[in-house]
C-alpha positions in Angstrom: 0.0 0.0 0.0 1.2 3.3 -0.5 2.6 5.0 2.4 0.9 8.6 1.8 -2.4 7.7 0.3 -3.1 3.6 0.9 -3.6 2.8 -2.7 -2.4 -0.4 -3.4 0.8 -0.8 -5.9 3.1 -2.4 -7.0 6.2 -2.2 -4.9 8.9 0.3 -5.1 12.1 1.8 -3.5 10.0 4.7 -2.0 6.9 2.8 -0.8 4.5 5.7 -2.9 2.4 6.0 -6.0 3.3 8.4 -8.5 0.6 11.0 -7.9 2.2 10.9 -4.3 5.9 11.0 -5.4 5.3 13.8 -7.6 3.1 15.2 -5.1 6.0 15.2 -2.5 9.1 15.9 -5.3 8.9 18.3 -8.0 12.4 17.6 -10.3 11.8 20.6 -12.3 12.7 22.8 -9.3 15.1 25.5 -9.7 15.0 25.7 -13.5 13.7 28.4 -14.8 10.2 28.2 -17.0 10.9 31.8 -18.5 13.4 33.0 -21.1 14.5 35.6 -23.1 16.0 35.8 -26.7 17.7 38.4 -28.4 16.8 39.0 -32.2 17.8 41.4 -35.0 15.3 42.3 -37.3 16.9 43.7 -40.3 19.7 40.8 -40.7 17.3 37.8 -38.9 20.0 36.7 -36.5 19.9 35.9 -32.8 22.2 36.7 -30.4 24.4 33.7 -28.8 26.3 35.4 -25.4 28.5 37.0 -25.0 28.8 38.7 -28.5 28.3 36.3 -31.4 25.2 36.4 -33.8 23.9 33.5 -35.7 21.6 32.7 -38.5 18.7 30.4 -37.2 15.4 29.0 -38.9 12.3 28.7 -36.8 12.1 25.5 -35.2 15.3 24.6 -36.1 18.3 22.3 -34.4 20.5 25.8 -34.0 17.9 27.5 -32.4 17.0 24.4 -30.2 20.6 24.4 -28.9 20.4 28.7 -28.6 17.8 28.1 -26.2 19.0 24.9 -24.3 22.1 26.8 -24.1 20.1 29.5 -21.7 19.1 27.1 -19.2 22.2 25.2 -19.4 23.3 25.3 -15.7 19.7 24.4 -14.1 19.5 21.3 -16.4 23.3 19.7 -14.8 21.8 18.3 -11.9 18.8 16.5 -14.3 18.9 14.1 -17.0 17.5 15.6 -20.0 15.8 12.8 -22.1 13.7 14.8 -25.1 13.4 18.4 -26.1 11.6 19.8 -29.0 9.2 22.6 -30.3 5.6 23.5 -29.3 4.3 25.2 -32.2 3.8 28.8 -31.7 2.3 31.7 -34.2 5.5 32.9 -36.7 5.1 36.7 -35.4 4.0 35.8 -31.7 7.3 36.3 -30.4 7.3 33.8 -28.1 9.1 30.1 -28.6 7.9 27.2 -26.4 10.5 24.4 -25.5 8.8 21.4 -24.5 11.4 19.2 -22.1 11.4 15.6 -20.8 14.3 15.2 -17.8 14.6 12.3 -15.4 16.3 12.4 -11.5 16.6 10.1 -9.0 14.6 10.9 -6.2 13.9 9.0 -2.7 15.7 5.6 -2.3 16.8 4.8 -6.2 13.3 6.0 -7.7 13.5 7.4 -11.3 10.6 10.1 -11.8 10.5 11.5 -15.4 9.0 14.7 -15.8 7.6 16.8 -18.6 7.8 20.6 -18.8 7.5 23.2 -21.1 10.1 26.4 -21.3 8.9 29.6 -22.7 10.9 32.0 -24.3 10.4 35.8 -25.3 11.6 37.2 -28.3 13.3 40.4 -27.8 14.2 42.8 -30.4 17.6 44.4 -30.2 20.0 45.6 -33.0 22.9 44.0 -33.9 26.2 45.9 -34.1 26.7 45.3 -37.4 23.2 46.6 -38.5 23.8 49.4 -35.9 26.7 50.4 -38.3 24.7 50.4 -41.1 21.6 52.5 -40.1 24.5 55.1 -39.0 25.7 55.7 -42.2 28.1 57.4 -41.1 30.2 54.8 -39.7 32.7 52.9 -42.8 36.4 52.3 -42.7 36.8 52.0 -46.9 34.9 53.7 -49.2 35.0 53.2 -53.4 34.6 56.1 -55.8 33.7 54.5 -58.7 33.8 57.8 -61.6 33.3 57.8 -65.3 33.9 61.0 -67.0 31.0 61.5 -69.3 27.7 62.8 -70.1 26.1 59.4 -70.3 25.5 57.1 -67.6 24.9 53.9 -69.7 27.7 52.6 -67.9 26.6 52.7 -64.8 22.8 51.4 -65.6 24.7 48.6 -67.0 27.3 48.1 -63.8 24.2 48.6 -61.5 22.7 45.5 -62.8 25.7 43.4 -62.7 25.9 44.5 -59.0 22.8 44.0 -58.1 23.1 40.1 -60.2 25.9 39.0 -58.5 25.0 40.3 -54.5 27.6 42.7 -54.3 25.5 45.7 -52.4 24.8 43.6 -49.6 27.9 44.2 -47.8 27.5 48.0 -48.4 26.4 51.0 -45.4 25.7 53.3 -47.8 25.6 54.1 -51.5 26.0 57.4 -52.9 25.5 58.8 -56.4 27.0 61.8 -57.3 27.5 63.8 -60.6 29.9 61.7 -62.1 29.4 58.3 -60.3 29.1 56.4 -57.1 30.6 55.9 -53.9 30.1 52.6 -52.0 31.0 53.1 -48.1 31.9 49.5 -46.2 32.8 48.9 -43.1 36.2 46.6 -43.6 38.5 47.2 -46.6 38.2 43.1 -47.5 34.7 44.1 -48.7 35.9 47.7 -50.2 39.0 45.5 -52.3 36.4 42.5 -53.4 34.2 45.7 -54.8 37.2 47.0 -56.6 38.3 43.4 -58.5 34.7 43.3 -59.5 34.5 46.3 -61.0 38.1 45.8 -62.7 36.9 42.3 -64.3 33.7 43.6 -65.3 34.5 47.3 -67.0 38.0 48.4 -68.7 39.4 50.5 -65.6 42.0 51.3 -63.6 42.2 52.0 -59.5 44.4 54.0 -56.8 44.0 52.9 -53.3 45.2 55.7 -50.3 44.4 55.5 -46.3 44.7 58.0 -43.8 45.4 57.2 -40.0 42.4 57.8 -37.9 43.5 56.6 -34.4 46.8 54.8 -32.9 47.0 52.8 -29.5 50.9 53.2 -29.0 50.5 50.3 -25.9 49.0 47.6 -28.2 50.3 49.0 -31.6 47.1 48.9 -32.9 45.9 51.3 -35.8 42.8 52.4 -37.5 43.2 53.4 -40.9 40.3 54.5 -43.2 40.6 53.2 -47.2 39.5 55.2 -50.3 39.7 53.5 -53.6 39.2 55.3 -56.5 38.5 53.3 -59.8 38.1 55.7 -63.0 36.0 53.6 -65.7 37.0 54.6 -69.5 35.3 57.9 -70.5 33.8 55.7 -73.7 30.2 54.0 -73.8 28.5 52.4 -76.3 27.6 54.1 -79.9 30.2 56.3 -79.3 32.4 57.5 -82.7 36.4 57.5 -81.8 39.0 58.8 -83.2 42.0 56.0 -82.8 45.5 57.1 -82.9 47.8 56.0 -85.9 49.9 53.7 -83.9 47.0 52.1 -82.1 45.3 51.9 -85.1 48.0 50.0 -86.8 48.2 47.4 -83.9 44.8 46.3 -84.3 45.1 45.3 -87.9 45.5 48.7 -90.0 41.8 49.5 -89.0 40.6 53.0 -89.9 40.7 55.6 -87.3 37.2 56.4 -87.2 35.0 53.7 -85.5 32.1 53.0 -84.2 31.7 51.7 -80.0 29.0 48.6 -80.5 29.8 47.5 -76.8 31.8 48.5 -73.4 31.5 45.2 -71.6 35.3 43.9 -69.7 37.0 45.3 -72.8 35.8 48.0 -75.6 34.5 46.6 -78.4 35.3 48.7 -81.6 33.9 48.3 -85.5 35.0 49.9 -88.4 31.6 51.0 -90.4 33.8 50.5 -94.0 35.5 47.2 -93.6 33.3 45.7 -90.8 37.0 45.1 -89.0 36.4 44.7 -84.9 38.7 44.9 -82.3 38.6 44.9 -78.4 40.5 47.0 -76.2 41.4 46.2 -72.4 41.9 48.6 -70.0 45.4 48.3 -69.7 45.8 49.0 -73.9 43.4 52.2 -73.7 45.4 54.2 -70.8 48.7 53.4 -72.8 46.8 54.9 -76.5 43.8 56.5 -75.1 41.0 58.5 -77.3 38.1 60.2 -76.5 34.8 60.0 -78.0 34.0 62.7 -81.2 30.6 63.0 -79.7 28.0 62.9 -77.5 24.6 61.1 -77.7 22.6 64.7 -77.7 24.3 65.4 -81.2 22.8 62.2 -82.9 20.9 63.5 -85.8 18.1 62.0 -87.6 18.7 60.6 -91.4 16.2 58.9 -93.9 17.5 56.3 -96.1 17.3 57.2 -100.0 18.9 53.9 -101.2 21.1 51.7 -99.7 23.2 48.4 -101.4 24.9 46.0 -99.5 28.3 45.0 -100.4 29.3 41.2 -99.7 32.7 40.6 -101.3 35.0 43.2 -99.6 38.7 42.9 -100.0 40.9 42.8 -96.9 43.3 45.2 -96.8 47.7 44.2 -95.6 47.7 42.7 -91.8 43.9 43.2 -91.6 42.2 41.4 -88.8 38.6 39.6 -88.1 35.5 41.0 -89.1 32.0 40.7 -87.3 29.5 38.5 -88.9 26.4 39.6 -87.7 26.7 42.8 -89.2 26.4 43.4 -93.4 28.4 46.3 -95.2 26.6 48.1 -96.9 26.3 51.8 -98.9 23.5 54.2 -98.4 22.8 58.0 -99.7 21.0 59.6 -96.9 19.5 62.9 -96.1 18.9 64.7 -92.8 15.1 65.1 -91.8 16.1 68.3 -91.0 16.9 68.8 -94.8 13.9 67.0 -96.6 13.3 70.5 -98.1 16.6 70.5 -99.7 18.4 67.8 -102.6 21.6 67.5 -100.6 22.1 63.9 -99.9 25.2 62.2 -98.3 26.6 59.1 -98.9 28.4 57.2 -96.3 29.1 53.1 -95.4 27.6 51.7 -92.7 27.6 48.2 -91.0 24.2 48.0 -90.4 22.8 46.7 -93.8 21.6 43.4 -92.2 18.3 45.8 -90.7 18.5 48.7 -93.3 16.0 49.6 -95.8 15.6 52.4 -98.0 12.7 54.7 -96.2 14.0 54.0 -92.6 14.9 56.2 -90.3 18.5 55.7 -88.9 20.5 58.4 -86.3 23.6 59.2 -86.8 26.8 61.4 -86.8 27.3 64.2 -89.1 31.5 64.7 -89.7 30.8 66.8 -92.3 29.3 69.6 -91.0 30.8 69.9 -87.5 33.9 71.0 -85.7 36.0 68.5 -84.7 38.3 69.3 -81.7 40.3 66.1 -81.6 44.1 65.7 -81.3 44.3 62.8 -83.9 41.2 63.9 -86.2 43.2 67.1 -86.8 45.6 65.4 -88.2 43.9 62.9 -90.0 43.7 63.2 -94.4 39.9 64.8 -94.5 39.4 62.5 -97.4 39.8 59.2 -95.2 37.2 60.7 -92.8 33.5 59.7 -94.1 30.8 62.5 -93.9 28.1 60.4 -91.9 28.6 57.7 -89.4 24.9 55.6 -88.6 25.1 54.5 -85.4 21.8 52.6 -85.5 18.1 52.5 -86.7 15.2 55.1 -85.1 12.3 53.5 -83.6 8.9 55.4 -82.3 10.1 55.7 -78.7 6.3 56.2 -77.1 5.3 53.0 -78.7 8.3 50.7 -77.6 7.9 52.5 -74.3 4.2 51.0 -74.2 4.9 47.6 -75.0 7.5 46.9 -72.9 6.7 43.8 -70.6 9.9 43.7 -68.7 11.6 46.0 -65.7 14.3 45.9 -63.7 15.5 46.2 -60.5 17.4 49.0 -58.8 19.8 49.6 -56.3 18.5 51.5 -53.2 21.1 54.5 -53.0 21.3 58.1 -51.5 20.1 60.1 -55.0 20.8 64.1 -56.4 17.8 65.3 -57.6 17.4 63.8 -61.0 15.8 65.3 -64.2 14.3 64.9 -67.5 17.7 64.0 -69.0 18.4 60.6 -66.8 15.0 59.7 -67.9 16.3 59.6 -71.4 19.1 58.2 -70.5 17.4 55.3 -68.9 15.4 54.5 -71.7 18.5 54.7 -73.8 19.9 52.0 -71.8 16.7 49.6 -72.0 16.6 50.2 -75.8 20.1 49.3 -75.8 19.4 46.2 -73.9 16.5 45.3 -76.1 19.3 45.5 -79.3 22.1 43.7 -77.9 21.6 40.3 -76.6 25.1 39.7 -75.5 25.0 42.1 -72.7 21.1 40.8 -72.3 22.8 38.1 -70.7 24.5 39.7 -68.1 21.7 40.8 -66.4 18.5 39.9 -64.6 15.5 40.8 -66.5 12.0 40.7 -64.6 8.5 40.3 -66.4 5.9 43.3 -65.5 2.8 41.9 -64.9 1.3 45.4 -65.2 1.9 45.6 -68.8 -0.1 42.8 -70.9 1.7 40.7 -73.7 1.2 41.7 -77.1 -0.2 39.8 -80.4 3.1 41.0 -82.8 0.9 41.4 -85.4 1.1 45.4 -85.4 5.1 45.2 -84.6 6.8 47.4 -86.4 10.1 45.9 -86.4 11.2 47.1 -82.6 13.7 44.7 -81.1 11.8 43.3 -78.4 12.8 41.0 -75.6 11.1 37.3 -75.3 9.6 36.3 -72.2 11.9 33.3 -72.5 14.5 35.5 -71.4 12.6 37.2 -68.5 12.3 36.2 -64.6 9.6 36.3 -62.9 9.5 38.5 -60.0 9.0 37.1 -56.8 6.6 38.7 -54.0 6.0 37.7 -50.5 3.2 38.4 -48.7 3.2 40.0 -45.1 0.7 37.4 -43.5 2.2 33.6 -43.5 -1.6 32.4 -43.2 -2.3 33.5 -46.6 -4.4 37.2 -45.4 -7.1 38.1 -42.6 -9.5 35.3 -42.6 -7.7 32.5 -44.9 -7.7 29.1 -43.9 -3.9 27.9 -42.2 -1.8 25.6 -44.7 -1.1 22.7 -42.8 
């Protein structure tokens, strides 16, 4: 019989039931039922004492051992047999432990016990997102510059940024009138930054540091990095003027050519021969050249007939020549001159899409001022009149259709106008053209926009939805909105 309440049963070390026993001995006794956690909202960590913070899923086996780790000391003098989650609303902030500990109480008995833990969730900012929100705060900073009037560049490094994760690491991103300056807070992240960015565009970089503090006891210094990396001052559908010597090099091309693309190198064509070339960074700071032009001087040309040559003869030492673009000679006439009968006649390398009655835009040599150091001295009869750089579209219209966006990085702007509008359409155009730098970057479908029959197209490149991402948005309630059923 049992000693406390005469129930029989069967015999045991302590001579009581269980109800009794547990009546009499609570094992649980001295370990705490109430806990707090520390949690960072903007990077998602926890905080494991004294200092560390560490990624943890809900319900998962590092934050199990987070929270086991809190009760630690009041769990040494039990034997803890099971521990695992009681399921608790995602933004409840609480997390329920449920444990299962065994002790040896009176005489030899073993009484097993189940309990459950509760812990808050406290919100507190990490040091590193404390950094971050100050702005303020960096120990490197990179001042990326480009010194022209377009920023095509920079649309096109933004993506490549933004494709490969780079701005994560970032406190702060600045644009300024001439480029961007990315603050970090360790110069490991500030050099990474800078080997992108001289793998991905033809540049060139100076590092400095100034001395901010010194301990003279533990020789210990604090040092703040600037990196400056200066991007070539050329960008796509720019004309150049090449100097003799370099022009030579790349296999006796002509000194006037045409910029088709600025990806890791320059990519150059000459609009008589259909000769390319590509020029690192390293080549254009030894020979540089600056562009004849700027995009706001494109003028508009109609085609008045156009043939296209296909049996060219190379010229001594000449080198490859693009195949996906036709030689061809047109007369042309500026819209501006339809009143008039003076016509021009230039070659171009754009015959594969030309067709007499389109519009094309263009450079007009003959009728300008050209301030160049090698143009200058160039013979005016080996310089062509009109240089097509590629074929007009109705801007509104493509501007309409377009199905796709893309995302942008989150920076500290100047007040922008009418003309970076322009130039961002520029750059999208120019994305819907080339398909090589296409690839490079992450291309979202807008769902806004509905996709069009092409049966009115009037010949626009356009980009396939074959090509396009679809852009992914989360929901701020996990049960699916106010009133939805619970996935289970």
């Amino acid at each position: 019989l049992c000693c406390q309440c005469g129930v029989p049963i069967p015999p045991n070390p302590a001579n009581m039931c269980v109800g009794c026993l547990r009546a009499q001995v609570d094992i649980t006794e001295g370990i705490p039922k109430q806990g707090t956690v520390h949690f960072c909202k903007q990077c998602e960590r926890y905080l494991q004492p004294p200092g560390t913070w560490i990624q943890c899923a809900l319900e998962s086996r590092e934050l199990l051992a987070l929270c086991l780790k809190k009760i630690k000391a009041s769990l040494s003098k039990v034997r803890l047999i099971d521990a695992g989650f009681i399921w608790t609303e995602p933004h409840s902030k609480r997390i329920k432990l449920k444990l299962t500990v065994q002790k040896e109480v009176i005489n030899g008995a073993v009484l097993q016990q189940v309990f459950v833990v509760e812990y808050v969730v406290q919100s507190q900012m990490c040091e590193d997102c404390h950094r971050i929100e100050a702005k303020d705060f960096w120990k490197a900073v990179v001042q990326v510059r480009q010194k022209t009037v377009h920023k095509k560049t920079f649309y096109y490094l933004e993506q490549l940024i933004l494709k490969h994760r780079l701005h994560q690491n970032t406190l702060r991103i600045k644009e300024i009138h001439d480029g961007l300056d990315f603050y970090y807070s360790s110069k490991q992240h500030a050099q990474k930054m800078v080997d992108f960015l001289q793998c991905t565009v033809p540049s060139r970089s100076k590092s400095s540091q100034r001395l901010i503090s010194h301990d003279i006891h533990s020789n210990v210094y604090n040092y703040k990095s600037t990196f400056s990396v200066e991007i070539v001052p050329i960008c796509k559908d720019n004309v150049v003027c090449l100097s003799p010597k370099l022009a030579q090099s790349l296999g006796n091309m002509s000194q006037i050519c045409v910029c088709i693309r600025v990806t890791s190198t320059i990519h150059l064509i000459d609009p008589r021969t259909l000769q390319i070339a590509e020029i690192d960074g390293n080549t254009y700071w030894r020979h540089p050249f600056n562009s004849l032009f700027h995009p706001k001087q494109l003028e508009e040309f109609i085609i008045m007939d156009i043939n296209r040559v296909h049996e060219k003869k190379k010229g001594a030492g000449a080198g490859a020549r693009s195949n996906k673009h036709t030689l061809a000679e047109a007369w042309v006439r500026k819209t501006s001159e339809l009143d008039t009968d003076h016509q021009y006649f230039c070659c171009t390398h754009l015959g594969h899409i030309l067709n007499p009655g389109d519009l094309v835009l263009g450079f007009d040599l003959a009728n300008c001022n050209l301030n160049d150091e090698f143009a200058n001295k160039m013979n005016p009869q080996h310089i062509p009149d009109v240089v097509l750089i590629k074929k007009s579209f109705d801007r509104c219209k493509r501007q309409r259709r377009r199905n796709w966006k893309l995302k942008e990085l989150e920076r500290d702007r100047e007040a922008s106008d009418t003309d970076d509008e322009r130039q961002y359409q520029d750059f999208l155009e120019d994305l819907e053209e080339d398909e090589t730098i296409r690839k490079n970057v992450n291309i979202y479908r807008n769902a806004d926009i509905p996709v069009e029959s092409d049966t009115d197209d009037d010949g626009a490149p356009r980009i396939s939805l074959a090509e396009m991402l679809e852009d992914l948005h989360i929901s701020q309630d996990a049960t699916g909105g106010e009133g939805a059923e619970m996935l289970t």
